[in-house]
DSSP file (Angstrom, degrees, kcal/mol; ACC not computed):
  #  RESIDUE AA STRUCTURE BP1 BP2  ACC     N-H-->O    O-->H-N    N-H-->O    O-->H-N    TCO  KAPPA ALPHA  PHI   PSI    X-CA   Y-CA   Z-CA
    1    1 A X              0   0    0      0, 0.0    93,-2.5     0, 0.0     2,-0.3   0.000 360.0 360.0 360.0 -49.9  -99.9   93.5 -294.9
    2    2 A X        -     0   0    0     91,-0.3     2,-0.4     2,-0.0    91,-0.2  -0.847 360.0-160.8 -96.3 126.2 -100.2   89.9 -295.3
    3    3 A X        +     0   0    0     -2,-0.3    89,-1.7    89,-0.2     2,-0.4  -0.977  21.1 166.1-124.5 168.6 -100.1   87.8 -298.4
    4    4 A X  E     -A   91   0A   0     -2,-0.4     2,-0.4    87,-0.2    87,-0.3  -0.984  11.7-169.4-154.1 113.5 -101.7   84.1 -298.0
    5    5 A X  E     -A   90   0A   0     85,-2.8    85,-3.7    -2,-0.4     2,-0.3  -0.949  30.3-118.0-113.8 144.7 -102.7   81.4 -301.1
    6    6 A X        -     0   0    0     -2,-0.4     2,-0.3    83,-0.2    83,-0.2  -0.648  31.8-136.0 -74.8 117.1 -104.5   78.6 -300.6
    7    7 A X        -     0   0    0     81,-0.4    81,-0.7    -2,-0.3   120,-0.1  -0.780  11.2-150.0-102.3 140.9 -102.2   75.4 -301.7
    8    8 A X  S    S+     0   0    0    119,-1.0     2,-0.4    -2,-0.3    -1,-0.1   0.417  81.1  78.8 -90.2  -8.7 -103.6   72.6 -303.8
    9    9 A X  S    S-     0   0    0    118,-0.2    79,-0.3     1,-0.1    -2,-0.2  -0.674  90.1 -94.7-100.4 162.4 -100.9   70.3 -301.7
   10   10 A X     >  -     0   0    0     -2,-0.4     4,-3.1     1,-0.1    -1,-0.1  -0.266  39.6-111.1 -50.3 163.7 -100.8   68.8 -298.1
   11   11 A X  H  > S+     0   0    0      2,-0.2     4,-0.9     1,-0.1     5,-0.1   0.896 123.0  50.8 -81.8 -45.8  -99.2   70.7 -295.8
   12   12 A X  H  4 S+     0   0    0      2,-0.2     5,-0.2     1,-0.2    -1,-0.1   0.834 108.6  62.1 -44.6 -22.7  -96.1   68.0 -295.5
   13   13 A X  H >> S+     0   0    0      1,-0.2     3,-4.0     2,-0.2     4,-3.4   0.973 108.9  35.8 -61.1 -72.1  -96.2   68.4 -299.5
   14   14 A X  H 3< S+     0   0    0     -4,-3.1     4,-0.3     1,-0.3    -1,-0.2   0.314 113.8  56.3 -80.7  26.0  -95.4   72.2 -299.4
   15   15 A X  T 3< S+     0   0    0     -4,-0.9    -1,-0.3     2,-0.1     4,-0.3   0.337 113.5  39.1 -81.4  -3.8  -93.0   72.1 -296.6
   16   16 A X  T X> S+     0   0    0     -3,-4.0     4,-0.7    -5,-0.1     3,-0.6   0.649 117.5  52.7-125.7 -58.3  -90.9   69.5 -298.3
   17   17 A X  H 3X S+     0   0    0     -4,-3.4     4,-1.0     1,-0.2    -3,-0.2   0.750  98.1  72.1 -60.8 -23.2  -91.5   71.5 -301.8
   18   18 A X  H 3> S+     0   0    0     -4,-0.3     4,-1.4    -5,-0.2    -1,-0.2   0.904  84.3  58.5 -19.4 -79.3  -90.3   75.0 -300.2
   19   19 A X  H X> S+     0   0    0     -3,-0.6     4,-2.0    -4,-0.3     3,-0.9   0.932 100.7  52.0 -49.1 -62.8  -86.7   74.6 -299.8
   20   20 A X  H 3X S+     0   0    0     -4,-0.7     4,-2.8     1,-0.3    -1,-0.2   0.951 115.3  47.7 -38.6 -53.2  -85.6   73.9 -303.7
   21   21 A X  H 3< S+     0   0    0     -4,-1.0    -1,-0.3     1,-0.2    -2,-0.2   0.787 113.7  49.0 -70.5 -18.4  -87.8   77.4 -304.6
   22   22 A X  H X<>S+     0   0    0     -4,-1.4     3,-1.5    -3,-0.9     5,-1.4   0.990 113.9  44.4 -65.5 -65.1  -85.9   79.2 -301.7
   23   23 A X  H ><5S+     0   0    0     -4,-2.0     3,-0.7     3,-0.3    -2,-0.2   0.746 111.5  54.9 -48.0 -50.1  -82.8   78.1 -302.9
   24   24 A X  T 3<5S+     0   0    0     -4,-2.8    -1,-0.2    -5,-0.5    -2,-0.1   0.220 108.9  42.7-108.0  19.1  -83.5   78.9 -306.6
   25   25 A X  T < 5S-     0   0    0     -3,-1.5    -1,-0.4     2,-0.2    -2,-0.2   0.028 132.1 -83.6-116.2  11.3  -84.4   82.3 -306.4
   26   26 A X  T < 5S+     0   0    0     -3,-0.7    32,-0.3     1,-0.3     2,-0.3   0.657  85.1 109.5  95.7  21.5  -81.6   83.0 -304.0
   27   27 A X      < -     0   0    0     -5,-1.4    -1,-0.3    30,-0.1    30,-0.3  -0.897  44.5-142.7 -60.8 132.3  -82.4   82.4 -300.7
   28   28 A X  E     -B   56   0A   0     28,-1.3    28,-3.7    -2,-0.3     2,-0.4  -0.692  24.0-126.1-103.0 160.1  -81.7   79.8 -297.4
   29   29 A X  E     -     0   0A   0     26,-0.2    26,-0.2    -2,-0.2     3,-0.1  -0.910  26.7-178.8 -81.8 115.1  -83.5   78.7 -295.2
   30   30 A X  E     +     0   0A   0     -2,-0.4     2,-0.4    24,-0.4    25,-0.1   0.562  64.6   1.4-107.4 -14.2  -82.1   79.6 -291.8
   31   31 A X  E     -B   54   0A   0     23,-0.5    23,-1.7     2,-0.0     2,-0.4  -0.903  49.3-155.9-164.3 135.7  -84.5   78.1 -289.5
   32   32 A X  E     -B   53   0A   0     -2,-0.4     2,-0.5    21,-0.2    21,-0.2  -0.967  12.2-175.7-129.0 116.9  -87.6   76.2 -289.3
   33   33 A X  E     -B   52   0A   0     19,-3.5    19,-6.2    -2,-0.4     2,-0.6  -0.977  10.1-159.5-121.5 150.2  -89.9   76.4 -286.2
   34   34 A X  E  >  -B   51   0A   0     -2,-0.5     4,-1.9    17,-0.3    17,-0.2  -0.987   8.7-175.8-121.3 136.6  -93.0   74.1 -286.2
   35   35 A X  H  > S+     0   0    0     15,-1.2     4,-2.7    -2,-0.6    16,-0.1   0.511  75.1  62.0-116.6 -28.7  -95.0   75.6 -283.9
   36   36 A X  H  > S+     0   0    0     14,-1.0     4,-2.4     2,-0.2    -1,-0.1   0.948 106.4  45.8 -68.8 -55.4  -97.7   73.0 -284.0
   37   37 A X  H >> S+     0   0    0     13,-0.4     4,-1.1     2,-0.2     3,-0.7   0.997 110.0  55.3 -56.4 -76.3  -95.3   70.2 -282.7
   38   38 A X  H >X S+     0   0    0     -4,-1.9     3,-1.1     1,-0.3     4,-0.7   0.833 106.3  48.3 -37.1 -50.4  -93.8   72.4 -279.9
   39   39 A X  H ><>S+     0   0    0     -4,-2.7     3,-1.9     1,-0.3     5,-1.5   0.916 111.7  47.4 -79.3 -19.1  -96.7   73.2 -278.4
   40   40 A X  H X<5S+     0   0    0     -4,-2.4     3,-3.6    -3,-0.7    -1,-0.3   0.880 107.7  60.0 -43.4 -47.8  -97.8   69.5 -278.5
   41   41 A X  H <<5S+     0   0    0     -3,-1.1    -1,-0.3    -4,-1.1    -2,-0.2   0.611 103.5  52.5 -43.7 -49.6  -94.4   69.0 -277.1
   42   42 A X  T <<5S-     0   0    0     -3,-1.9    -1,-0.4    -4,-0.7    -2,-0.2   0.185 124.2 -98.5 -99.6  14.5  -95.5   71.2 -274.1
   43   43 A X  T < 5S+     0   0    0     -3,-3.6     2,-0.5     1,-0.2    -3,-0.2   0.223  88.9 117.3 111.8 -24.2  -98.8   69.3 -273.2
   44   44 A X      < -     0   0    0     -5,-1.5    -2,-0.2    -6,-0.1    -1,-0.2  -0.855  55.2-142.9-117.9 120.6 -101.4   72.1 -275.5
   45   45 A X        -     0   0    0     -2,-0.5     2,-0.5    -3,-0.1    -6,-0.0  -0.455  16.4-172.7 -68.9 143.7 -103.3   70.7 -278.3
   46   46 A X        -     0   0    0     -2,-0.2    -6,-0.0     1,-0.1   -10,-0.0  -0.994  18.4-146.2-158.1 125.5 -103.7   72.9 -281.6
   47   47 A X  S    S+     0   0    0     -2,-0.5     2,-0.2     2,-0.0    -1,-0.1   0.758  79.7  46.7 -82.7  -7.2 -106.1   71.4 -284.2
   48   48 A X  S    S-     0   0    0     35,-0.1     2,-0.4    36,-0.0    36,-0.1  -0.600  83.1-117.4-105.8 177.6 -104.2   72.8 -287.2
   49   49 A X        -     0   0    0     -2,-0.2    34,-2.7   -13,-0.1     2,-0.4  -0.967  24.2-179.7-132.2 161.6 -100.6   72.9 -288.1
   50   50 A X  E     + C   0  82A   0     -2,-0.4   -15,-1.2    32,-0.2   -14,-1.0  -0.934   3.1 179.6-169.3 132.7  -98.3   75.7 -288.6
   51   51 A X  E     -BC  34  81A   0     30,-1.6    30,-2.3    -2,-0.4     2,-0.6  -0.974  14.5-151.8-151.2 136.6  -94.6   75.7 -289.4
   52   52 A X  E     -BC  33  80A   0    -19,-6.2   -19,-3.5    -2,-0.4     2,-0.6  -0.892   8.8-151.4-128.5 129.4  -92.6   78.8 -289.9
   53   53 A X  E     -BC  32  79A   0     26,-4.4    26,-1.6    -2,-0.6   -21,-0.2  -0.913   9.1-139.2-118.9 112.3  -89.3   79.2 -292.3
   54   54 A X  E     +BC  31  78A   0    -23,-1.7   -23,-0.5    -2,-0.6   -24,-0.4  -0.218  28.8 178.0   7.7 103.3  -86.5   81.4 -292.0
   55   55 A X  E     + C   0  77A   0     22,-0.6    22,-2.3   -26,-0.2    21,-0.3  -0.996   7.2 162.7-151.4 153.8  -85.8   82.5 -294.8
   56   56 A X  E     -B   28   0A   0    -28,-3.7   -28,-1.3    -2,-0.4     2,-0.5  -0.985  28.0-151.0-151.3 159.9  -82.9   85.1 -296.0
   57   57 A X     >> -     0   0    0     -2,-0.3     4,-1.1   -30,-0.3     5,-0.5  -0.980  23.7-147.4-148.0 136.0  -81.0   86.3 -299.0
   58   58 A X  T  45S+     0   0    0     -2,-0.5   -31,-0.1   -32,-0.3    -1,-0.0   0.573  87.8  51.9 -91.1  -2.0  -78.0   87.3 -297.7
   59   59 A X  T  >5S+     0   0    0      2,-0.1     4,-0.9     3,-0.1    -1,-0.2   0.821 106.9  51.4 -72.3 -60.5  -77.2   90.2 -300.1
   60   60 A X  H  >5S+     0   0    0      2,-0.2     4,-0.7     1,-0.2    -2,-0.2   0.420 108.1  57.3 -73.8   2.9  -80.4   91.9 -299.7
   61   61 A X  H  X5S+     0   0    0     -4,-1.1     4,-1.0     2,-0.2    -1,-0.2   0.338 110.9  42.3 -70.1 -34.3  -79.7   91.7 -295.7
   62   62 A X  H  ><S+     0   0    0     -5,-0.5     4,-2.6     2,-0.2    -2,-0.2   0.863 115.9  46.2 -83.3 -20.0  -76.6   93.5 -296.1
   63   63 A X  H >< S+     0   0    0     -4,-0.9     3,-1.1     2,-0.2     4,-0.3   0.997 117.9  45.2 -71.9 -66.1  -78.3   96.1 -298.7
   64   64 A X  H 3X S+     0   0    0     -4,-0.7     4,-1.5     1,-0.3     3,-0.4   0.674 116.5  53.5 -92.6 -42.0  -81.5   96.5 -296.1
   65   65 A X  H 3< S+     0   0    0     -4,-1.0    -1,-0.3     1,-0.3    -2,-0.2   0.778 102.6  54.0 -97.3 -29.2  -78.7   96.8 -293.0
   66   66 A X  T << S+     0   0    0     -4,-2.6    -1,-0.3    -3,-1.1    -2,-0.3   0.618 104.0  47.8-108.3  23.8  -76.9   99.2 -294.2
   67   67 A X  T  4 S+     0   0    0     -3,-0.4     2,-0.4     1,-0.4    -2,-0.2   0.886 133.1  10.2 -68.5 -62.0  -79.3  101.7 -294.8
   68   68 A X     <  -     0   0    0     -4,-1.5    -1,-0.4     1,-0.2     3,-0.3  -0.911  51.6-156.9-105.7 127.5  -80.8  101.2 -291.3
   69   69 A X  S >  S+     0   0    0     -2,-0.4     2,-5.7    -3,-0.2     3,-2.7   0.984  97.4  69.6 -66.5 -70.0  -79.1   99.1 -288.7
   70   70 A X  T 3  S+     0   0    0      1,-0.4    -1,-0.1     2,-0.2    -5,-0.1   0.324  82.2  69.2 -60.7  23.3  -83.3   99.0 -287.3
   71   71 A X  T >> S+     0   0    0     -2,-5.7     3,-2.7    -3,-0.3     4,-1.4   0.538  78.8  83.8-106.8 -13.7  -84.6   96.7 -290.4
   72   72 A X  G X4 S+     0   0    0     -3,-2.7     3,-0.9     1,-0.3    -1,-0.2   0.926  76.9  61.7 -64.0 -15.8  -82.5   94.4 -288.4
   73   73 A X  G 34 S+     0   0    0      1,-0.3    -1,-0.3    -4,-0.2    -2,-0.1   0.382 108.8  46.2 -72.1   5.7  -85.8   93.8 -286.2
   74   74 A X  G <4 S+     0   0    0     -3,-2.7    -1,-0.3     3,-0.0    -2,-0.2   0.379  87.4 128.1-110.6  -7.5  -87.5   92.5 -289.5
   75   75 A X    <<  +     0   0    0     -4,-1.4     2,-0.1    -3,-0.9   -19,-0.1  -0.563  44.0  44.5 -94.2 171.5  -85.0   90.5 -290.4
   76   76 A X  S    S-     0   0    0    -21,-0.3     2,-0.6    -2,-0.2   -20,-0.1   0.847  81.0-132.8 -54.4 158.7  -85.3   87.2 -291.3
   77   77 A X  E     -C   55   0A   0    -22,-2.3   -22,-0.6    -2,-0.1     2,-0.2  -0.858  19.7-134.4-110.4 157.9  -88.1   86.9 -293.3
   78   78 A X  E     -C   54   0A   0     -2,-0.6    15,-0.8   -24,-0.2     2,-0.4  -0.494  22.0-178.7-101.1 156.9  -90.7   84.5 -293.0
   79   79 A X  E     -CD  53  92A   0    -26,-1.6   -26,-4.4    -2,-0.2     2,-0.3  -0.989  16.8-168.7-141.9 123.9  -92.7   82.3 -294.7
   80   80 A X  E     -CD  52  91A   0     11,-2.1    11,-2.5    -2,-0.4     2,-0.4  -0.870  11.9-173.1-126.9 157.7  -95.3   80.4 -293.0
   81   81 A X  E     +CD  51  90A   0    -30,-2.3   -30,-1.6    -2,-0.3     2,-0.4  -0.976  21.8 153.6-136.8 147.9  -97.3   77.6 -294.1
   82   82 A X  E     -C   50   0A   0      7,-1.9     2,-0.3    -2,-0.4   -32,-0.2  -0.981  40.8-103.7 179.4 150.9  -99.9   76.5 -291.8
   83   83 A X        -     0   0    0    -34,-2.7     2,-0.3    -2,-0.4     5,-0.2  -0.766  28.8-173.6 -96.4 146.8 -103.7   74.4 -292.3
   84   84 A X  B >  S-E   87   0B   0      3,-1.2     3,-0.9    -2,-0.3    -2,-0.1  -0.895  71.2 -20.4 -93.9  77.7 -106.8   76.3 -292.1
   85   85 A X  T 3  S-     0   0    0     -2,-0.3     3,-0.1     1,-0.2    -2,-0.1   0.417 126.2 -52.4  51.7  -0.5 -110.0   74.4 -292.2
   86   86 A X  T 3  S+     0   0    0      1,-0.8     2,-0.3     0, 0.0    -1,-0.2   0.392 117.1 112.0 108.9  24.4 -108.3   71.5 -293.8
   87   87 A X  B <  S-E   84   0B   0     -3,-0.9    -3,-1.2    -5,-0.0    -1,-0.8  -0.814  74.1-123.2-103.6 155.8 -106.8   73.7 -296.7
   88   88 A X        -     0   0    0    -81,-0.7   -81,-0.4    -2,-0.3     2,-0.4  -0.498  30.6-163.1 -71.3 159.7 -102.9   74.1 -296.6
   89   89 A X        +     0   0    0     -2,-0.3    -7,-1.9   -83,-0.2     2,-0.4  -0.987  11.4 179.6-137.6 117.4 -102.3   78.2 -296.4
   90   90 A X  E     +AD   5  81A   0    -85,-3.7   -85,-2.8    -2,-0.4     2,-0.3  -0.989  25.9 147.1-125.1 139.8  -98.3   79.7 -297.3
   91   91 A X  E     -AD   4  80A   0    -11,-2.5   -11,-2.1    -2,-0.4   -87,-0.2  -0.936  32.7-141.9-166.5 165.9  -98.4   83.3 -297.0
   92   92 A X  E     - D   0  79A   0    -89,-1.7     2,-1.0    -2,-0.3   -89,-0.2  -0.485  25.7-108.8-126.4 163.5  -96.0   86.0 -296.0
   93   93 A X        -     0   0    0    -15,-0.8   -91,-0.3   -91,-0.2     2,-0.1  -0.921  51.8-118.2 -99.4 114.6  -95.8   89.3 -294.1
   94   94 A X    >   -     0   0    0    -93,-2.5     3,-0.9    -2,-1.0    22,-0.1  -0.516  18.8-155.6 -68.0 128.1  -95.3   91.7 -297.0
   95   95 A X  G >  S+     0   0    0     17,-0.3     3,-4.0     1,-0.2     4,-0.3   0.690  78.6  89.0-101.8 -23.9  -91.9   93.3 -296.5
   96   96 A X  G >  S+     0   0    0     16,-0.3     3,-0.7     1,-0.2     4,-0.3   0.779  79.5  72.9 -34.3 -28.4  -93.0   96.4 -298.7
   97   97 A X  G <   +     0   0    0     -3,-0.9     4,-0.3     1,-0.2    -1,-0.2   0.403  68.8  79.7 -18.0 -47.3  -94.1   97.4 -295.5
   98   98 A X  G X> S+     0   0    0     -3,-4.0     4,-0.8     2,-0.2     3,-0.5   0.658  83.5  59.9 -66.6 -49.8  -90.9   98.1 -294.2
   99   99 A X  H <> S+     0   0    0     -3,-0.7     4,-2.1    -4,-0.3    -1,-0.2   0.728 103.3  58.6 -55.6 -43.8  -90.4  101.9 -296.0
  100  100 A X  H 34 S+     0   0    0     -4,-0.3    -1,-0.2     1,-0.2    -2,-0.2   0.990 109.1  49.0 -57.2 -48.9  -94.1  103.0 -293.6
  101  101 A X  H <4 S+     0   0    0     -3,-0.5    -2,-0.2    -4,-0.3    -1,-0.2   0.863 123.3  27.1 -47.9 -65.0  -91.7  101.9 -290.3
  102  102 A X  H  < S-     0   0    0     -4,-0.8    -1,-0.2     1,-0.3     2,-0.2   0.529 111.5-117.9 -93.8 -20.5  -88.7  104.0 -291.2
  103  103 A X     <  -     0   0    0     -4,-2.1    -1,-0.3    -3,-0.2    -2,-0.0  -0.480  65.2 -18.3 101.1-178.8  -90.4  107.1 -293.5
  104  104 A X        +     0   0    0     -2,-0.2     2,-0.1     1,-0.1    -4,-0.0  -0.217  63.6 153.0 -46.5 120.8  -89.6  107.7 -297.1
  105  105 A X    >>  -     0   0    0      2,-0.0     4,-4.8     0, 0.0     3,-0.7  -0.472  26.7-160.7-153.2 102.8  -86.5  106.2 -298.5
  106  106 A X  H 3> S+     0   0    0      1,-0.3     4,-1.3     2,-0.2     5,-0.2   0.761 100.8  51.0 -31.9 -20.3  -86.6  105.5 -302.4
  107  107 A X  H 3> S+     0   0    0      2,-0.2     4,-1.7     3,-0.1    -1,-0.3   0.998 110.5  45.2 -91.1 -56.6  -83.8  103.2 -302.0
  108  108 A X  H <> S+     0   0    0     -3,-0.7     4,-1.8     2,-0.2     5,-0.3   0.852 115.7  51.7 -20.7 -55.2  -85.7  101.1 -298.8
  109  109 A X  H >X S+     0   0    0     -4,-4.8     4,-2.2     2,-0.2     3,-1.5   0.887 111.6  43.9 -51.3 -77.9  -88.9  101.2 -301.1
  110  110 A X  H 3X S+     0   0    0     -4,-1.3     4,-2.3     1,-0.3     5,-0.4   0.807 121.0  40.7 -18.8 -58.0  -86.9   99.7 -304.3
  111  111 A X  H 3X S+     0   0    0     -4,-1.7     4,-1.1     1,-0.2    -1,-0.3   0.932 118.6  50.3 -75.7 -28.3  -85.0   96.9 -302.1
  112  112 A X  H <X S+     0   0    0     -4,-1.8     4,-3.4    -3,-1.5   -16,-0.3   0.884 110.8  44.2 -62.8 -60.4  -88.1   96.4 -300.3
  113  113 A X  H  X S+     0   0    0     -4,-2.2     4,-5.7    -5,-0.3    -1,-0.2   0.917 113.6  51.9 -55.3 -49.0  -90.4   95.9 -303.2
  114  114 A X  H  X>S+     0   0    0     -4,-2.3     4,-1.6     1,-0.3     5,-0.6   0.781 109.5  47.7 -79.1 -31.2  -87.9   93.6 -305.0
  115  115 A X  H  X5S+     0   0    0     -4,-1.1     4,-0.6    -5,-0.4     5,-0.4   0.844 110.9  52.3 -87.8 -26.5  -87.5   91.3 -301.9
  116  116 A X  H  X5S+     0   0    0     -4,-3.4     4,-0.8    -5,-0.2    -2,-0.2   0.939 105.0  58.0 -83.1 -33.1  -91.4   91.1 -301.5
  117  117 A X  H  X5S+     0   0    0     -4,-5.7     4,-2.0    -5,-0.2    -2,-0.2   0.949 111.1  39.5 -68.9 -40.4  -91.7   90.0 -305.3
  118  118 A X  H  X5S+     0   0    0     -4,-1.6     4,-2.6     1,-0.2    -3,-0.1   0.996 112.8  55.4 -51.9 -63.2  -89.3   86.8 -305.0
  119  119 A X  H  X<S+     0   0    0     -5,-0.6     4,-1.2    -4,-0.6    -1,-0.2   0.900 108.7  43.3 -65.2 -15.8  -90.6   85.9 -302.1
  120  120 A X  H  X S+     0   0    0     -4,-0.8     4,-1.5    -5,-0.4    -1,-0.3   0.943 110.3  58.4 -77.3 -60.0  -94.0   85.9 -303.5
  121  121 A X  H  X S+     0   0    0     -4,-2.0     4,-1.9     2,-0.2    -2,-0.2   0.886 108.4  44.0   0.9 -66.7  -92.3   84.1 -306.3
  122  122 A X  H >X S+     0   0    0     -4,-2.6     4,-1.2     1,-0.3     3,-0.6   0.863 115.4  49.2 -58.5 -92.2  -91.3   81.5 -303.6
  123  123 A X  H 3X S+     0   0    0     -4,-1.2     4,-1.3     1,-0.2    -1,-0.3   0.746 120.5  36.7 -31.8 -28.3  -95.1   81.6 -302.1
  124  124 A X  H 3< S+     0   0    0     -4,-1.5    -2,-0.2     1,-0.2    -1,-0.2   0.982 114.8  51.3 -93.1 -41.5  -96.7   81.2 -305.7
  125  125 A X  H << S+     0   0    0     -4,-1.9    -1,-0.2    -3,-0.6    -3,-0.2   0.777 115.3  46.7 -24.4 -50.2  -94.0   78.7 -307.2
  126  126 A X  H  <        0   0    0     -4,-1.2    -1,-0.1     1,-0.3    -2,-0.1   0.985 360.0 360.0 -72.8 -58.0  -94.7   76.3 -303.5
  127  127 A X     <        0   0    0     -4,-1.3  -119,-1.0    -5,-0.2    -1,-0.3   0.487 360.0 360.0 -23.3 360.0  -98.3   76.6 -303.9
């Protein structure tokens, strides 16, 4: 369900290093929440830090939307990068997933599979 590598940078490193490898497999970045900072922001301390990226390729969103209008409830996908024990962590929600929700559809598997290899790409590339 999940995949998650252990990054040899700071966490500021591979948040900064992200965007170019989103970009340059075909992807934006639509949104960034750092999760750590709000809640500080609201008064609740959190001893690690956690930032979560938007992240879309706007071809495969149209591909994914019009087999199913209901993959729009996965869409974007994320990539989060976030400290563990003093390691950095980037790992993803595996979008192969997506085919179990909806039942069999060779064509949902295919786009599925192909959008969880970049974006692993992305995760091993940041690392």
């Amino acid at each position: 369900m999940f995949y998650i590598v252990e990054s040899s940078k700071s966490f500021y490193e591979a948040g900064f290093d992200l965007e170019p490898v989103v970009q340059r497999l075909g992807f934006a970045i639509l949104h960034t929440f750092d999760f750590s900072e709000t809640l500080r922001r609201k008064g609740i301390e959190l001893d690690e830090d956690c930032q979560v990226f938007e992240i879309c390729n706007y071809r495969y969103a149209e591909k994914m939307l019009s087999l199913d209008m209901r993959l729009s409830l996965t869409l974007p996908w994320r990539i989060s990068i976030f400290t563990q024990n003093g390691a950095t962590m980037i790992g993803l929600t595996r979008p192969d997933t997506m085919p179990s929700i909806l039942g069999e559809n060779d064509e949902l598997a295919r786009t599925a599979a192909e959008i969880e290899a970049k974006m692993i790409m992305i995760v091993d590339e940041t690392r």
